[in-house]
C-alpha positions in Angstrom: -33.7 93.8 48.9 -36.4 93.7 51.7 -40.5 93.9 50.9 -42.0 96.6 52.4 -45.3 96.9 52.3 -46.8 100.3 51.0 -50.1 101.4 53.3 -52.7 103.8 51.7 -51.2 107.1 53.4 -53.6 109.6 55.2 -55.2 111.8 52.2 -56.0 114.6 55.2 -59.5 116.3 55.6 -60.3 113.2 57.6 -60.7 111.0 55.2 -60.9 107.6 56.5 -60.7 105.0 53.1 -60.4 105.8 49.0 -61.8 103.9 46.3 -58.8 102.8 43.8 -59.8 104.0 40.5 -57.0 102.4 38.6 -53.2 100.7 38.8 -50.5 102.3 37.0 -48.2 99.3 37.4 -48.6 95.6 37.9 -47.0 92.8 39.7 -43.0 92.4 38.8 -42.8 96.2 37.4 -39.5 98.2 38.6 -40.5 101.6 39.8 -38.2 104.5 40.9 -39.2 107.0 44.4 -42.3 108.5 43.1 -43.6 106.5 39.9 -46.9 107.1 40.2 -48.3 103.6 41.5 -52.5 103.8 41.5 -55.2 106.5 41.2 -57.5 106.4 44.0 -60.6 109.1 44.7 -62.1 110.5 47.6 -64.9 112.0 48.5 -63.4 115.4 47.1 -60.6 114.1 44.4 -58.8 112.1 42.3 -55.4 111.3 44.0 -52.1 110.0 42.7 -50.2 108.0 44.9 -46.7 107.6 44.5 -44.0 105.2 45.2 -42.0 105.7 48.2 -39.4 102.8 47.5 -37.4 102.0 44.7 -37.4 98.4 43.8 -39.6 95.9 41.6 -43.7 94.8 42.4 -44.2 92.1 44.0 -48.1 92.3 45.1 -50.9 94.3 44.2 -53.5 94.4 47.3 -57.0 95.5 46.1 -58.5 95.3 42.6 -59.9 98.7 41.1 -63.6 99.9 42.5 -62.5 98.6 46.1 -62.9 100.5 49.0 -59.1 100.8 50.6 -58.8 102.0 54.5 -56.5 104.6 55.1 -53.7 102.4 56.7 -54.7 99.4 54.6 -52.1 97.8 52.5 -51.8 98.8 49.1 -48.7 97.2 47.6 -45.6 95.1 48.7 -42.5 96.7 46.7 -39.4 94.5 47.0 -37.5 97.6 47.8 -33.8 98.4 46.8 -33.2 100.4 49.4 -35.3 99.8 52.9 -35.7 103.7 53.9 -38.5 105.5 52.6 -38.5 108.6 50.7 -39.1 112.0 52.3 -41.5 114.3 51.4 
């Protein structure tokens, strides 16, 4: 198992940061490829971001109501398996 560290992807339209609405996990949950991990909303919506690893939580990087950069880490998964899922 390796951590990788999960960055807030780029939401498009230009979009440079989200505001992370809400968690839908916490630290030492086991997700699968795309559990939905956090809401977070843009200018224009509410987005769910899911998980691209497999694997357990091991850190949670902002607190809901903070701002989060696109590129920014979100969350540290220790991953089962090291590749990402495609989209």
């Amino acid at each position: 198992m390796a951590d990788q560290t999960f960055r807030l992807p780029d939401l498009g339209e230009g979009l440079t940061e989200a505001q992370l609405v809400a968690w839908r996990v916490d630290e030492g949950t086991t997700v699968e490829v795309n559990t939905p991990l956090c809401d977070v909303e843009t200018a224009k919506a509410v987005v769910v971001i899911p998980s691209p690893y497999a694997g357990r939580i091991q850190k949670l990087h902002a607190r809901p109501g903070d701002s989060v950069a696109v590129g920014a880490a979100l969350v540290t998964i220790a991953a089962a398996d090291a590749a990402p899922a495609e989209a």
